[in-house]
C-alpha positions as a printed NumPy array, in Angstrom:
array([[  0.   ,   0.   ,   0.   ],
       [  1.127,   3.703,  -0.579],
       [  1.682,   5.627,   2.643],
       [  0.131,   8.552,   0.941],
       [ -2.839,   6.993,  -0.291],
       [ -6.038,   8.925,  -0.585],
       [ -7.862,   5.685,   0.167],
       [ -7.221,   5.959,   3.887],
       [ -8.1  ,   9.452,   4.058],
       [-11.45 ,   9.003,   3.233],
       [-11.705,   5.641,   5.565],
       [-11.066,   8.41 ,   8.14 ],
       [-13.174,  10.919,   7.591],
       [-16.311,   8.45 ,   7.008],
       [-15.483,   6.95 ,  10.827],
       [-14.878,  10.616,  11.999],
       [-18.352,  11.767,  10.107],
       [-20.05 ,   8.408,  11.732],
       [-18.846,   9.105,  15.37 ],
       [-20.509,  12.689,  14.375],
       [-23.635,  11.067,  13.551],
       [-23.675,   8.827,  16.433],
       [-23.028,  11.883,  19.078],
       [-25.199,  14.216,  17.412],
       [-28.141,  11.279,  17.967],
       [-28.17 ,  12.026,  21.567],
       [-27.271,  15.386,  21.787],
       [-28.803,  17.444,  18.901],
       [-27.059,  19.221,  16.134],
       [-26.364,  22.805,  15.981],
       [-28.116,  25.344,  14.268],
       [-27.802,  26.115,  10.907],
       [-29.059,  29.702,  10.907],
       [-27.083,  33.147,   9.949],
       [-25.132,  34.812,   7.457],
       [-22.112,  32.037,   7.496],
       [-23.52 ,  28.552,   7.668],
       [-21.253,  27.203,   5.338],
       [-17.957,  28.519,   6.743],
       [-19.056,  26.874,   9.909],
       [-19.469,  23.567,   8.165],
       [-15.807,  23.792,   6.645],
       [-14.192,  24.548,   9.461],
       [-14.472,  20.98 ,  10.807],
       [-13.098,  19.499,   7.769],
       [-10.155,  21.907,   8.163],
       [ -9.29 ,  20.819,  11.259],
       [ -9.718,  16.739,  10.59 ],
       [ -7.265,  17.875,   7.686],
       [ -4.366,  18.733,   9.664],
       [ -4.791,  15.513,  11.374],
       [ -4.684,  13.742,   8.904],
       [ -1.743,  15.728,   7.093],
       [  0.184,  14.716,  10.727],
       [ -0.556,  11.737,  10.748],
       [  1.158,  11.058,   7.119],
       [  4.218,  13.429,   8.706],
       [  4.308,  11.067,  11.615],
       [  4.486,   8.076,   9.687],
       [  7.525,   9.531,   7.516],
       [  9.277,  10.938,  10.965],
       [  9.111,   7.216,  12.246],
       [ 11.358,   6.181,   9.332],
       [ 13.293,   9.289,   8.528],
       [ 13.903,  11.316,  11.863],
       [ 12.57 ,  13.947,   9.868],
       [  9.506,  15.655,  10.425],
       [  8.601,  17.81 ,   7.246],
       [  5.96 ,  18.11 ,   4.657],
       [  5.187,  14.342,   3.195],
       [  5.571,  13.266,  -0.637],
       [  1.843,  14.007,  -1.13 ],
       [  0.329,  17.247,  -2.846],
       [ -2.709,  16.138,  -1.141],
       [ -1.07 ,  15.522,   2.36 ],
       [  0.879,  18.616,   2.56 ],
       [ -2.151,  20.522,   1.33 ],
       [ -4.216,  18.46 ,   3.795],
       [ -2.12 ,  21.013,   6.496],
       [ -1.144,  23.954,   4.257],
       [ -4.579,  25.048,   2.552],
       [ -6.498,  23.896,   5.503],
       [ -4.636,  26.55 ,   7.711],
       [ -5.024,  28.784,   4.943],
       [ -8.379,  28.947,   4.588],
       [ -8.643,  29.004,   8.732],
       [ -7.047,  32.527,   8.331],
       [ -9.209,  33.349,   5.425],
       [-12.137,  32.691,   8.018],
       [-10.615,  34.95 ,  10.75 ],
       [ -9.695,  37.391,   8.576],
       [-13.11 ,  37.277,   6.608],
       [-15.514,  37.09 ,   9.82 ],
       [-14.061,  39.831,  12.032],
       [-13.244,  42.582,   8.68 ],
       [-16.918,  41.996,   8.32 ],
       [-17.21 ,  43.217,  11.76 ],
       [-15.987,  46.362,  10.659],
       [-17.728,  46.848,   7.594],
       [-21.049,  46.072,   9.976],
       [-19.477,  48.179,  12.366],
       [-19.834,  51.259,  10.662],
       [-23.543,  51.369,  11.454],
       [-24.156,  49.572,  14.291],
       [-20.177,  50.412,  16.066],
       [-17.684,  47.879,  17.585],
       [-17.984,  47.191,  21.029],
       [-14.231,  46.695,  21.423],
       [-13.847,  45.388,  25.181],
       [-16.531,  42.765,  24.639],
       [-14.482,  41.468,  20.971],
       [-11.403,  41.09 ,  22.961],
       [-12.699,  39.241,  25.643],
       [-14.477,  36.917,  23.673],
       [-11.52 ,  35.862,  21.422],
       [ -9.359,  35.634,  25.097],
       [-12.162,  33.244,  26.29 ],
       [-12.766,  31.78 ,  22.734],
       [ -9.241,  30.815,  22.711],
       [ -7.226,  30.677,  26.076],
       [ -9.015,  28.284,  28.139],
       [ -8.532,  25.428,  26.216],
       [ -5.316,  26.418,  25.105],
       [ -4.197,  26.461,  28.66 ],
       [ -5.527,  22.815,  28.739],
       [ -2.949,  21.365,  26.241],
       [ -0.125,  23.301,  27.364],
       [ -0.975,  21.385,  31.02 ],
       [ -0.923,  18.195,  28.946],
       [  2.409,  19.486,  27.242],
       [  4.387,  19.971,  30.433],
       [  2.7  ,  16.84 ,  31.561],
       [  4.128,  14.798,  28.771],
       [  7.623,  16.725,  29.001],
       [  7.736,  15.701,  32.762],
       [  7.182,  12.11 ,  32.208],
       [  9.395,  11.978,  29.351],
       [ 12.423,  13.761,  31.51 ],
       [ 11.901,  11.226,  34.301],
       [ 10.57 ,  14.095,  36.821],
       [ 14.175,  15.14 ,  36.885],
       [ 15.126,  18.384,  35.797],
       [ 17.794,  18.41 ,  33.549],
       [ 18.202,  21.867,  32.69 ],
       [ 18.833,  25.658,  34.387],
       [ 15.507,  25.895,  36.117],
       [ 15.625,  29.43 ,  35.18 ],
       [ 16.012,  28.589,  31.834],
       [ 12.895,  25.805,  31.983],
       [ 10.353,  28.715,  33.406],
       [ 11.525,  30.942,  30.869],
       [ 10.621,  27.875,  28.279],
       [  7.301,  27.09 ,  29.897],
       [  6.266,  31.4  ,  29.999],
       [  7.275,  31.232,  26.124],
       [  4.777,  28.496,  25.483],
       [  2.169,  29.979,  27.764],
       [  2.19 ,  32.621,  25.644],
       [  1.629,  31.569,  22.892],
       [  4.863,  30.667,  21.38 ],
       [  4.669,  34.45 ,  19.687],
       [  8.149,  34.19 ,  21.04 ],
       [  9.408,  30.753,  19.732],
       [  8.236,  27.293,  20.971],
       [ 11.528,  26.255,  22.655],
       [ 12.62 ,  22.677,  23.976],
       [ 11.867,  21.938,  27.591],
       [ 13.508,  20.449,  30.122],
       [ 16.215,  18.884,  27.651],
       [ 13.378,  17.312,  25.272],
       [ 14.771,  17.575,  22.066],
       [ 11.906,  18.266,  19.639],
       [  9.214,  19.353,  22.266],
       [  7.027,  21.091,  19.592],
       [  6.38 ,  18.137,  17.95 ],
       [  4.538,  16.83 ,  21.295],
       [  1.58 ,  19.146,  20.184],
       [  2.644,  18.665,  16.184],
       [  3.803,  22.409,  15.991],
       [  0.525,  23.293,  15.859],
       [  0.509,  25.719,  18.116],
       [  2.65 ,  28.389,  15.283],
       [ -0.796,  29.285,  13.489],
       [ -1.944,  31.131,  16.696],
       [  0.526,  34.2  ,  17.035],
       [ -0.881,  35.063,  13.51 ],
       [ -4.461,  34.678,  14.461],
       [ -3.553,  37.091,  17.235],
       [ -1.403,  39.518,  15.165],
       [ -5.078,  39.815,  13.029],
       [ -6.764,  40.372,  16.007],
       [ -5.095,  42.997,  17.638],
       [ -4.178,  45.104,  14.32 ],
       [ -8.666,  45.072,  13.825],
       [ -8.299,  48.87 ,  15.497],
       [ -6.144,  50.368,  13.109],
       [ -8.482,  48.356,  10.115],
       [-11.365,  50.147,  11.683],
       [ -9.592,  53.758,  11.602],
       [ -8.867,  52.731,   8.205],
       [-12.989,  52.088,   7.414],
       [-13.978,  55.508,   9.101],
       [-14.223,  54.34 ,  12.604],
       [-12.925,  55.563,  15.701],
       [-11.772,  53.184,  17.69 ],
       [-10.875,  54.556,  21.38 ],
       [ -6.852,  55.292,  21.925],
       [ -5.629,  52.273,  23.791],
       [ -6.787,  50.283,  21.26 ],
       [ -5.009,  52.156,  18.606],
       [ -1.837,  51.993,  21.203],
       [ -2.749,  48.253,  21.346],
       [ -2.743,  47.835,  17.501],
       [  0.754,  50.304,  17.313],
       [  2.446,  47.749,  19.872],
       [  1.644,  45.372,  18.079],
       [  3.46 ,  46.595,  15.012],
       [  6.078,  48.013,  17.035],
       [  6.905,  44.056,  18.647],
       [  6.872,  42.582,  15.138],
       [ 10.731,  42.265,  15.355],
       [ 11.117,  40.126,  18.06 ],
       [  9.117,  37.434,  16.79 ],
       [  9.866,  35.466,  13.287],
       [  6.879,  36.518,  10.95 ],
       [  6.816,  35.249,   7.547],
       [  5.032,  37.247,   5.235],
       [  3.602,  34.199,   2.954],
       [  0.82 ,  33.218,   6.272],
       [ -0.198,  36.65 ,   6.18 ],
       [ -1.439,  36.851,   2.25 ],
       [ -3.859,  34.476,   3.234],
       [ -5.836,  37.375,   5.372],
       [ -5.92 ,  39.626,   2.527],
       [ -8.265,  37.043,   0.973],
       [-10.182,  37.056,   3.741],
       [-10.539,  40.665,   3.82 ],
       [-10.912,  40.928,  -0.238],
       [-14.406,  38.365,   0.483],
       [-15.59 ,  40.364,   3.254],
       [-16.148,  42.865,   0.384],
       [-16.782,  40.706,  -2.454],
       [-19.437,  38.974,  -0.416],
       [-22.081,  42.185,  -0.597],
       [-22.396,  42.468,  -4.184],
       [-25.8  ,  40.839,  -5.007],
       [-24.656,  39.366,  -8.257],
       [-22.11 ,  37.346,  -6.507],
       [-23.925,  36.612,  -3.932],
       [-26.692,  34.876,  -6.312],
       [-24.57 ,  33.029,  -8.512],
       [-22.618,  31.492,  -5.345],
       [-25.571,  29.587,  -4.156],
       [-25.978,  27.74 ,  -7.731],
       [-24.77 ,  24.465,  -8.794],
       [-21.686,  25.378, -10.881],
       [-20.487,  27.555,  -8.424],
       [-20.443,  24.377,  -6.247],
       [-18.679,  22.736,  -8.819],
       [-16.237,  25.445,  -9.634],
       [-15.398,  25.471,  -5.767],
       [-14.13 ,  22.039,  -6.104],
       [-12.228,  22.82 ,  -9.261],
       [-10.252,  25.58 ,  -8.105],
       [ -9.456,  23.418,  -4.961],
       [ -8.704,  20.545,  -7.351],
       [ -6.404,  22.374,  -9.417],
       [ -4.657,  23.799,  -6.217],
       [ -3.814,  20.525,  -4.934],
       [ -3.244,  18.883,  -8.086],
       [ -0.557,  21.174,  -9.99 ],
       [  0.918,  23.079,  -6.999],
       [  3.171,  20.605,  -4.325],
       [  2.715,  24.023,  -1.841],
       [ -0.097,  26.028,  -0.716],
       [  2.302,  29.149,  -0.119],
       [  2.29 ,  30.141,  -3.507],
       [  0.113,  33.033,  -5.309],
       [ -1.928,  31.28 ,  -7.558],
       [ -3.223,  28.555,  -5.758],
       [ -3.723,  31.078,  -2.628],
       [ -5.398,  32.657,  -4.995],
       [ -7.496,  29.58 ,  -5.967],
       [ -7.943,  29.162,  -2.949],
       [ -9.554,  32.469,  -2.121],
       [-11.93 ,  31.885,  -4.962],
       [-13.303,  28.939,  -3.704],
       [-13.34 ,  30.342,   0.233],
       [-15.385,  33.266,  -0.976],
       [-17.851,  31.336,  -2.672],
       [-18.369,  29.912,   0.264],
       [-18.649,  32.764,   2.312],
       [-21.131,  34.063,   0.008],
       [-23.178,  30.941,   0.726],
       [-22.342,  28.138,  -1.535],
       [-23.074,  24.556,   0.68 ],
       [-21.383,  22.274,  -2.069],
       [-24.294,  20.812,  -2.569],
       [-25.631,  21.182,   0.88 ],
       [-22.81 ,  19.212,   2.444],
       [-21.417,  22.158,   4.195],
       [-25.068,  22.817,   6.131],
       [-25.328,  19.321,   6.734],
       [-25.71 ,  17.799,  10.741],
       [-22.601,  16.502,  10.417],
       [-21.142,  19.149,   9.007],
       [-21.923,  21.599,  11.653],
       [-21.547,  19.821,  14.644],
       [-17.898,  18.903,  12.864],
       [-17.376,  22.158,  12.656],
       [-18.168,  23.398,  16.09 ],
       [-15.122,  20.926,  17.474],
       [-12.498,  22.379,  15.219],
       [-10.36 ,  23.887,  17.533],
       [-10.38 ,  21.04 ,  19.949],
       [ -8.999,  18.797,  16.913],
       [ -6.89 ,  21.406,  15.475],
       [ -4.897,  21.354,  19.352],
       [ -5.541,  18.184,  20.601],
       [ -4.392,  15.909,  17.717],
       [ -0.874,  16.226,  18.123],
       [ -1.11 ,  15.274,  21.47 ],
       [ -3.334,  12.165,  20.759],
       [ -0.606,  11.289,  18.348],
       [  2.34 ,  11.306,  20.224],
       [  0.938,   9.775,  23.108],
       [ -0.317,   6.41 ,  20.814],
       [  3.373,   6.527,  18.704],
       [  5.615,   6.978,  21.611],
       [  3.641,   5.739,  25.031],
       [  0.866,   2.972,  23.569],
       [  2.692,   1.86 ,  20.682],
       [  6.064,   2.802,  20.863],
       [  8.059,   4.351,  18.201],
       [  9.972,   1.217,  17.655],
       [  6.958,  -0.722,  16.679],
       [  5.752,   2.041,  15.24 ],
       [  8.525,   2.3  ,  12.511],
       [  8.158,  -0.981,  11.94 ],
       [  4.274,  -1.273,  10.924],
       [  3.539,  -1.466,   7.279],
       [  1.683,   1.435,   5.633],
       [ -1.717,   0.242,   6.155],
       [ -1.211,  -0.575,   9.909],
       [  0.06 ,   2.631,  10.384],
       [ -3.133,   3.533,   8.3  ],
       [ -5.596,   1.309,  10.181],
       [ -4.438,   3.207,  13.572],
       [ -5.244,   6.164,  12.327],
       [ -8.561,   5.337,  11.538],
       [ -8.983,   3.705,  14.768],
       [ -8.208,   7.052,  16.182],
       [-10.397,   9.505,  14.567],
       [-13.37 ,   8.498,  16.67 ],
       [-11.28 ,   8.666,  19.443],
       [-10.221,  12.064,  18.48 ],
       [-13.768,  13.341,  17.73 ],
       [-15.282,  11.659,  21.286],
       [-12.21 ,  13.697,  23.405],
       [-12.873,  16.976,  21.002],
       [-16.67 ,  16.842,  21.759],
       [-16.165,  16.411,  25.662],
       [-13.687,  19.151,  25.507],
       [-16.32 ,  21.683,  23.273],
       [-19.097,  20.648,  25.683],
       [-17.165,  21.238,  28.796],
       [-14.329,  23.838,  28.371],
       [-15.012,  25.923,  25.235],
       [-18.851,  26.34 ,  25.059],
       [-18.66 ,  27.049,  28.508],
       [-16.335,  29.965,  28.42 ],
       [-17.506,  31.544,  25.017],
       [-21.028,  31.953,  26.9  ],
       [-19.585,  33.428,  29.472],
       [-18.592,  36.589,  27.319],
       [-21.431,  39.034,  28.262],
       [-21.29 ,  37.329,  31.998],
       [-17.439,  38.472,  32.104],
       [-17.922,  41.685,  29.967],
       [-20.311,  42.632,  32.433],
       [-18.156,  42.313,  35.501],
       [-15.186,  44.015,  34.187],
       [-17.325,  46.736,  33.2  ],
       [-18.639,  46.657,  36.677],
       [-15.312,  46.769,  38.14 ]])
């Protein structure tokens, strides 16, 4: 069998889509109402992407000690386009804020603390399970400065907007979590340079978030940004526009829009072995903002599935590193590991995804819903304060 396969791709995603189904039997499925139903349906595909594009990495790493982009358009795009498009849909959903904003104004304390509780809490949960791991793996003992470890663990903490460093003497401690954890510092960069968009659109946001958005420039120098993850956002931004012209809008929702959606992602993955590339960003960008201006493909982005998929996408984006390393290295073993043919290594990983959904879903229900309804509850009492 072909370690890069599409075959066990799809074997995946059906058992990922049927632990959906199963879950959402007891508990309900989301709603499919407002503007963006369909970008809520593809985020959960997204996210079951970059698994998936890890787990191929993983089973190359085994072999080569080398943990880089597989042999695979469609595995390397599988990560690449998929995080893509998840800054197309920051980008896209919060400049449409500010377009919205100039009627109805931004409410700037309340957007800030929603994305701290949308994304912190749960974030704070793997990093636990990070410096969990690192302990066992260094034996309890510490085996570095411990000044130097806390300095580690703060870097982390925060983000990794200032590197994600080895711990404790754990050579390769970012790939614990897969390196996921690098998308985030950009997400943030987005969010905190929104005031200086807004000034930009005719609002007025208040001065310390203009200072906030300034720092944020000014800091840009201390941390390694790489210009080809931010184009991306401009395509977000470009659909937040494109998305209120009527004529777009109506030919979005028809059939060959559907179908040119899934040629211009076709073609991406197909001709281009990189998603950091103009054209197939700008493929890419096509297809999002068809999308955004409601195309379903075919209804399969509005489907149950779909959107209660979608609403666990950040607990797989984070958590499937972890679930990885912990089968390769503390269930398996990397020796064994190395030595399992392609489709064992396959058949694992499809023994997995339900796994991977069930922990995401307990991890929604418990830890992010939780805190993201707790926004006007927090706002409240800071305001109050």
């Amino acid at each position: 069998m072909d370690p890069v396969s599409s075959l066990p791709a799809l074997a995946a995603l059906f058992t990922a889509s049927m632990t959906i189904h199963f879950i959402t039997k007891r508990v309900g499925t989301p709603s499919a109402q407002g503007r963006f139903a369909s970008i809520d349906g593809l985020r959960g595909y997204l996210a079951f992407f970059v698994f998936l594009h890890h787990s191929a990495i993983w089973y190359f790493w085994l072999r080569t000690d080398q943990w880089k982009v597989p042999p695979s358009n469609l595995y390397t795009h599988f990560g690449q386009s998929s995080v893509a498009l998840f800054f197309m849909i920051t980008a896209f959903l919060f400049f449409s804020k500010l377009i919205d904003g100039r009627k109805r104004g931004i409410d700037w304390e309340k957007l800030f603390i929603s994305r701290f509780l949308r994304l912190v809490p749960l974030y704070l949960l793997v990093m636990l399970l990070l410096f969990l791991i690192v302990t066992l793996l260094s034996n309890s003992t510490l085996n570095e400065p411990f000044l130097k470890l806390i300095k580690g663990v703060i870097r982390w903490v925060g983000f990794t907007i200032l590197g994600a460093p080895d711990l404790n003497g754990i050579s390769r401690t970012s790939t614990i979590v897969a390196g996921v954890t690098w998308s985030l510092p950009y997400e943030w960069f987005f969010y905190f340079l929104l005031p200086l968009f807004a000034l930009a659109l005719g609002l007025k946001p208040s001065l310390p978030y203009l200072i906030l958005s300034l720092v944020c420039i000014a800091s840009l120098p201390i941390w390694p940004l790489q210009i080809q993850h931010l184009l991306p956002f401009l395509g977000g931004i470009a659909s937040s526009f494109l998305v209120r012209i009527n004529a777009f809008r109506q030919f979005s929702v028809k059939g060959i829009a559907s179908l040119l959606v899934f040629a211009c992602i076709s073609i991406a993955v197909a001709i281009f072995p990189s998603a950091y590339e103009t054209l197939p960003l700008l493929l890419l960008s096509l297809a999002f903002t068809l999308i955004a201006a409601g195309n379903t493909l075919f209804g399969i982005l509005i489907s149950p599935i779909s959107r209660s998929l979608g609403e666990l996408a950040y607990s797989i984006y984070l958590l499937h590193g972890i679930i990885l390393f912990v089968v390769f290295t503390f269930i398996v073993g990397t020796t064994n590991a190395k030595n399992l043919s392609p489709l064992m290594h396959w058949m694992l990983i499809i023994g997995l995804s339900p796994i991977l959904i069930s922990i995401s879903f307990l991890t929604f229900r418990f830890i992010e819903r939780p805190c993201m309804q707790s926004t006007n509850t927090v706002t409240n009492y800071l305001r109050s304060r």
